[in-house]
N, C-alpha and C positions, 0 to 999 in steps of 0.2 A: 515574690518570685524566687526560685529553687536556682542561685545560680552556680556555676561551677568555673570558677576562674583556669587561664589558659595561661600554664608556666613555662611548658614547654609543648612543640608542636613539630611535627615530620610531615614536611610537603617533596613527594615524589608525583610528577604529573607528566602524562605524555603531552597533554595540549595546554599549552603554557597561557593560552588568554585567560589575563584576570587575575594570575595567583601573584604576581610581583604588587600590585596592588594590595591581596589578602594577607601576604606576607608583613609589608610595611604596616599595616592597620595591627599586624600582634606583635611585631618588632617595638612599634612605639607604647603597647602597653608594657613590654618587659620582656615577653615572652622569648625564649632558647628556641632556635628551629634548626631542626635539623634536614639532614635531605640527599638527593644522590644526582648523579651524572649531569644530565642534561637540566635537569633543574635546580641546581648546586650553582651550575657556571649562569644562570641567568638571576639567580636571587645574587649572587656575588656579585655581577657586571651590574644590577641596579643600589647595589652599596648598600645589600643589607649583610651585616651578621650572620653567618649561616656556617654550621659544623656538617664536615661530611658523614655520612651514617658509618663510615669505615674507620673514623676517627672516633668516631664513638662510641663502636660496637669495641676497636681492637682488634677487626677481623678484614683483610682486604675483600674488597669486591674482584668477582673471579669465577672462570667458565663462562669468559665471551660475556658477561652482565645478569647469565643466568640467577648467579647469588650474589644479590645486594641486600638484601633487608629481612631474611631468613636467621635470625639470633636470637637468643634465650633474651639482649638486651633491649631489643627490641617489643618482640611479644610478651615479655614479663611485663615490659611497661606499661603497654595497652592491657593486659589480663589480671592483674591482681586486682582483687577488691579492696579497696580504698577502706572498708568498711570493718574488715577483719582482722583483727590482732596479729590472728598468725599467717596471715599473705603479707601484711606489711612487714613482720619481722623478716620472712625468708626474704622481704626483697630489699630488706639491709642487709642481710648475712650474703646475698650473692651479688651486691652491688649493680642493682638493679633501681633504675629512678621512674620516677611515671611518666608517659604520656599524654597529654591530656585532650589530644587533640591532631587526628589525622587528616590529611588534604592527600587524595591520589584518584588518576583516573588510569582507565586500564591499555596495556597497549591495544593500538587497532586490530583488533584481530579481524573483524567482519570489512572495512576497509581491504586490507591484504588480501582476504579471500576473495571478494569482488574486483580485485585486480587486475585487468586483461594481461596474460605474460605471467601471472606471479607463479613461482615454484614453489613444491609442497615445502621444501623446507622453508622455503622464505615466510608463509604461512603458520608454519608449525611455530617459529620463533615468535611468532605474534602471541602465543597462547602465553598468558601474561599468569606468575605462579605469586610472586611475591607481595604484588597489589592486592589481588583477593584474598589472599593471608590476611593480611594488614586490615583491611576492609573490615572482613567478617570479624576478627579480635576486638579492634574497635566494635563495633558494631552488636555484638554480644556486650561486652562491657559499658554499654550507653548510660548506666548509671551516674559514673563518671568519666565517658570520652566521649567528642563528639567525632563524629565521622563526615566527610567531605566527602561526594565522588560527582560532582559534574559544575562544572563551571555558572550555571546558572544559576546553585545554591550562591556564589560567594557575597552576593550583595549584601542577602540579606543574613548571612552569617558573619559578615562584617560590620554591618548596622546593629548588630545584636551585641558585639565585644565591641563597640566603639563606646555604645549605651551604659554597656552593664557589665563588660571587661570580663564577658565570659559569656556560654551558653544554660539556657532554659534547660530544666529537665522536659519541659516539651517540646524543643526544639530539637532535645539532644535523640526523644525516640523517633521524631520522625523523621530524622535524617539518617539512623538508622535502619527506619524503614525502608528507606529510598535504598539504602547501602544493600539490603541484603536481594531488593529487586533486579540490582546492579549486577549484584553476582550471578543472579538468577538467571536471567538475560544474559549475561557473557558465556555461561556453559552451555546455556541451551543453545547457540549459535557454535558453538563449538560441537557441542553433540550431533547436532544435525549436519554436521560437515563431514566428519566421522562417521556418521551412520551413511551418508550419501559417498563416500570414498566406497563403501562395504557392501554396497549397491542393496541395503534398507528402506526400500521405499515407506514401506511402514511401519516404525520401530517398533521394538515392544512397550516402549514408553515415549509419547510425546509432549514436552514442556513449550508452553509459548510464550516467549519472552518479549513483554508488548509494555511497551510506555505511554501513560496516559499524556494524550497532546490537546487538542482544545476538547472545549467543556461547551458541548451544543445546546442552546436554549432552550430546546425540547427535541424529544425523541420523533416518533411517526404522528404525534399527536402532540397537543399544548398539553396534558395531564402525564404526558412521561418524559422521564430527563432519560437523559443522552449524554456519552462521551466516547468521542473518535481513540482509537489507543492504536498505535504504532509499530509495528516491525519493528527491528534491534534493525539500526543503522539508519534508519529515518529520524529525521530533525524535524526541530520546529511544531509549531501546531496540527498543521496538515501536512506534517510531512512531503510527498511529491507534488502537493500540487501549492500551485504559487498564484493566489491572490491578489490581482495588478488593482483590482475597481472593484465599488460593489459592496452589499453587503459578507458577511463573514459567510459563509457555507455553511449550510444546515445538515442535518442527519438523512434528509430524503433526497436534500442533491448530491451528496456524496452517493447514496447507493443510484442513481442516474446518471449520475458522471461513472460511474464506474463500468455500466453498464453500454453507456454510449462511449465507452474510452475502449473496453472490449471490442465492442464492434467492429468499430475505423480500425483499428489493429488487423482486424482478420479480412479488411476488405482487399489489400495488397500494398501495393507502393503508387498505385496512380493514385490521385488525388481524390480525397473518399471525403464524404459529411454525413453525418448520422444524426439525427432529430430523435432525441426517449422523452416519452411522457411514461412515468412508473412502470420505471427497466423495460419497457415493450417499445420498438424503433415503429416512431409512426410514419419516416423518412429517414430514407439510405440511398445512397449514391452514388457514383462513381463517374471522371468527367477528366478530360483535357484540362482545366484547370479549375482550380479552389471553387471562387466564384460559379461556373459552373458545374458542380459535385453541389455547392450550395443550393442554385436554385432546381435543380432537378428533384434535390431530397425535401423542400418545403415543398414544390409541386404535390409531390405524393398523399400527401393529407392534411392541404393548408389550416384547416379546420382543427384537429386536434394538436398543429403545431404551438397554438399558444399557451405561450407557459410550460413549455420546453425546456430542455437543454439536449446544446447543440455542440458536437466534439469534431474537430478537423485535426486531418493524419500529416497538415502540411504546415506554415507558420504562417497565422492569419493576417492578410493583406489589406490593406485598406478598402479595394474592390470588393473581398467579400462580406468583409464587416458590412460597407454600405449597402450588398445587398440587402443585408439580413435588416434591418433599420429600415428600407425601402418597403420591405413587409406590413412596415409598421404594427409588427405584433410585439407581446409582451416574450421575453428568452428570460427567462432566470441563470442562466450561467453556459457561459462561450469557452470550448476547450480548447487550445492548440498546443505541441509543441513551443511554438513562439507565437509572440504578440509583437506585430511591427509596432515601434509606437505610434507610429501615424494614425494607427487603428485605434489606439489605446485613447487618443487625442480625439476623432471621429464620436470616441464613443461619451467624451465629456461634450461636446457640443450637440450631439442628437438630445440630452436631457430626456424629458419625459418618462414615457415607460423605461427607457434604457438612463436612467439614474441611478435604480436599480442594482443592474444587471452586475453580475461579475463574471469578469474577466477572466482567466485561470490559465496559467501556462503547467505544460506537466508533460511531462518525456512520455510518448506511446510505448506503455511499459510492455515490459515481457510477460506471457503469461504465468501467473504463477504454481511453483512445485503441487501445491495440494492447495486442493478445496477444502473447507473448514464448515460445515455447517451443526449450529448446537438442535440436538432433541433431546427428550424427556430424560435424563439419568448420562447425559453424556456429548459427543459430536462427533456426528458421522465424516468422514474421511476420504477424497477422492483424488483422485488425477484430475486434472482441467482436459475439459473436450476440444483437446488440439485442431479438432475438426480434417483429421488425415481423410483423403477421398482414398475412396473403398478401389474398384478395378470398376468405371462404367461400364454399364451392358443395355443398350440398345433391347429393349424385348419387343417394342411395338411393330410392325411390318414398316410404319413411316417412319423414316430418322429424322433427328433433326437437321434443321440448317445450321448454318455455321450462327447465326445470329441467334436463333432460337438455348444451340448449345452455350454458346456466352453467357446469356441470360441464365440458362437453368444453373449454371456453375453459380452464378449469381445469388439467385434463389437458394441454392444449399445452404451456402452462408449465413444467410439472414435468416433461413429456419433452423438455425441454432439459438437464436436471441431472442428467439419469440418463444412464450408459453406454450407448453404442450397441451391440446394437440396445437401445433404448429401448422398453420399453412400460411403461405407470400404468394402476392402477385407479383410477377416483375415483367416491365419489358425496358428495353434500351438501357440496364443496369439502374435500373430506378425502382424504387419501390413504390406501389401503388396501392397495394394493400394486405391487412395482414388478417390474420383471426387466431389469436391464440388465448390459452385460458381457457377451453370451452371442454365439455366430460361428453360431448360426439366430434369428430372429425368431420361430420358432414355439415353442424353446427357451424365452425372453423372454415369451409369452405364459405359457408353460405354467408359469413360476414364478411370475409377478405373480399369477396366477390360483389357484395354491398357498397366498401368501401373503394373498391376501383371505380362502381358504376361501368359506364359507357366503357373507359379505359378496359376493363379486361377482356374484350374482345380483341385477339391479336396477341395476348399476354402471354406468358408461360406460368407454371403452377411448382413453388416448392414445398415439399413437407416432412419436417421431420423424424416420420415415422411412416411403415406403411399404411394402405387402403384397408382398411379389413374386410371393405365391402367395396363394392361398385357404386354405388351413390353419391361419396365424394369426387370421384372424379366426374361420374354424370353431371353433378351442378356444375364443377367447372366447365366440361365443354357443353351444355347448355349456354353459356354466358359467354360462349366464345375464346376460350381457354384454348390455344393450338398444342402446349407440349408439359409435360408434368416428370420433374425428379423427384423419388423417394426411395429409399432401400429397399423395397420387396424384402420377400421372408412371410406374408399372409400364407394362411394355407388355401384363400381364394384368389391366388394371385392369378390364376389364368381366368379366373372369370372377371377382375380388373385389366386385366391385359384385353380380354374381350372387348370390353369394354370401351377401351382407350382405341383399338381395331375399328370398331364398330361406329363410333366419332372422328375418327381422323385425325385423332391425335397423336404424337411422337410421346413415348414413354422410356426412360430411363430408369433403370435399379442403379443404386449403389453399394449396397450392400452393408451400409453404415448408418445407424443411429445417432438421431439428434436430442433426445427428450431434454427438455427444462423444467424441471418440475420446481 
């Protein structure tokens, strides 16, 4: 093994867990450390040896902390090659020593900028110049320096100099790898911050600065692997969401939790439950309380609820837990905000199918700046469908009620979450059936309208696009369909409008598209 022992070593860190530890582990092999500010006074208060980088450079630190580690003594000792006659001599002739080994993380910049209150300059100060110097220098020079940038390495870069009183030449590239991901990820969040000040929605260049966090057993099938990778500022495996019970989360319930996390987001603030079997809500709901937003959204299609997952907008109480358990069907994973533990506890004593099951708490997120989807030589790039409502217009002679209008508001909703062509039954803010996925619209009526049975009689009809013809709506008010939203824009919109006339049906345009494609 290729090792390269540690003589001297500069640890500058903004988040101090762990390094007084890494410190003492290369204090006791010998090792000179040098360092600055804030982690200067905390290697000193744990009674290690520690020279300030000011004392060692000969240069004070100065411009508010701007310039701390910006010196030829510095980056000469991380850049010369160990290996070359004439680098080593110039870095006797300018009194220059090596470093063999840097520890730094960056300041918070994406912290600051998610700051409610924070000022741009408070922000700007975050953009960290000296760290990423240091970084990348090491980092380039990995032949002989290792590079440190996140506290999760220290273990087992500690286990390594305790072993072998220095690092692997393969340890040393891949933690250079990690280093120059580091930086990769800090500008890119920086760049996008800068380009969103300069109102850039779509730069000329976008970099995505993404950390690989767990490693999924397989992909959409057992013959493909998988791995979740992270936004800059998410931690942990899974980042947002948090794993109380249960097996680890898969690659198919992340993209169904996401899709039922979506949902409940867009249904309001009364208390909303969403049921996805593959991204498509086979139950949605809305209700006076949890518990009931529950049982209303399993009503809707008890039948494809099993083997679900199921996302609540509110923090799930032991009431509605035991509904959902009272069903006695299988849930692959339960979202909420919070998990009482009482519920958490419910859910170790029901056993069986629910042994299983996991639990997930995860902030109903905001939606996000851009869509991201990859195709053939690239990825396409979009805004998310905020689902702004258009100026309704009443075109049918009947209006609706005020009940029938709740519901269609309803109905828009949920025909943004279902495949296009899109269409929802709803009545009482429930979903009762959907039809999406299908290459006719009248196809899409005729399953939604399947799947309500008896129920659509009395229902209302949403869809995310318009009629092109008069046949979907016909099957609906066939089957007792009273009122139907969709944006009009056909060029046979008066003969759907006839249509809807000629049935007794209440019709709404909104003038807004929904498609999912």
């Amino acid at each position: 093994m290729d090792i390269r022992p540690i003589r001297r070593a500069l640890i500058s860190v903004f988040h101090k867990t762990g390094v007084v530890e890494l410190a003492q582990t290369l204090a006791a092999r010998g090792a000179e450390i040098l360092s600055t500010g804030g982690t200067f006074r905390s290697l000193e208060e744990a009674g290690i040896r520690v020279t300030e980088v000011s004392d060692f450079t000969g240069f004070p630190e100065c411009l508010d902390g701007r310039l701390k580690t910006l010196h030829p003594r510095i980056h000469g000792g991380l850049l010369f090659r160990r290996d070359l006659e004439s680098h080593c001599a110039q870095a006797v002739q300018l009194g220059i020593v090596p470093i063999d080994l840097v520890v730094v993380n960056l300041y918070p910049f994406e912290a600051a900028r998610d700051r409610p209150g924070a000022t741009r300059d408070e922000i700007v100060e975050m953009i960290d110049i000296g760290g990423p110097g240091m970084i990348r220098a090491a980092a380039k020079n990995h032949d002989a320096v290792g590079v440190v940038t996140r506290p999760e390495q220290y273990e087992r870069v500690r286990a390594e100099i305790e072993a072998h009183g220095g690092l692997s030449t393969a340890t040393r590239r891949r933690l250079a790898a990690a280093a120059f991901q580091a930086t990769a990820r800090y500008d890119a969040a920086i760049a996008a911050y800068l380009d969103g000040e300069a109102g850039e929605g779509f730069p000329e260049e976008l970099t995505l600065g993404l950390r690989r966090g767990a490693r999924m057993r397989y992909g959409e099938n057992p013959h493909q692997q998988a791995a979740l990778y992270l936004a800059s500022g998410q931690s942990g495996d899974f980042g947002p969401y948090r794993v109380l019970g249960g097996r680890a989360l898969s690659y198919n319930n992340l993209l169904d939790a996401q899709a039922a996390l979506a949902l409940v987001r867009d249904l309001g603030e009364r208390p909303a439950a969403a049921i996805i079997k593959h991204q498509t809500p086979c139950g949605a709901a809305v209700a006076e309380s949890l518990v009931g937003a529950y049982e209303r959204a399993f009503s809707g299609d008890p039948v494809s609820a099993f083997g679900g997952i199921v996302a609540v907008n509110a923090p799930l109480d032991v009431a509605t837990l035991e509904a959902m358990i009272a069903t006695r069907q299988f849930v692959e994973v339960v979202i909420a905000p919070r998990v009482d533990p009482a519920a958490l506890a419910a859910v170790e004593r029901a056993g069986g199918a629910w042994k299983g099951t996991r639990l997930v708490e995860v902030p109903v997120p905001c939606p996000p700046r851009l869509e991201l989807r990859a195709v053939e030589g690239g990825v396409l790039v979009q805004t998310p469908d905020t689902g702004a409502a258009g100026a309704w217009r009443v075109v049918s002679k009947r209006v609706p009620d005020e009940a029938e209008m709740r519901d269609l508001r309803f109905a828009e909703v949920l025909a943004k979450h279902v495949r296009s062509n899109a269409i929802v039954l709803v009545r009482d803010q429930t979903l009762l059936g959907a039809g999406g996925g299908q290459t006719s619209r009248v196809d899409a009526v005729e399953l939604a309208v399947k799947k309500a049975g008896a129920r659509a009689r009395g229902a209302v009809l949403g869809s995310d696009a318009f009629f092109p013809f008069p046949d979907g709506l016909e099957a609906a008010g066939g089957a007792g369909v009273t009122a139907a939203v969709e944006p009009g824009g056909s060029r046979r919109d008066e003969e759907v409008v006839a249509a809807a006339d000629r049935l007794g049906m209440a019709l709404v345009f909104t003038g807004v598209r929904h498609f999912r494609h």
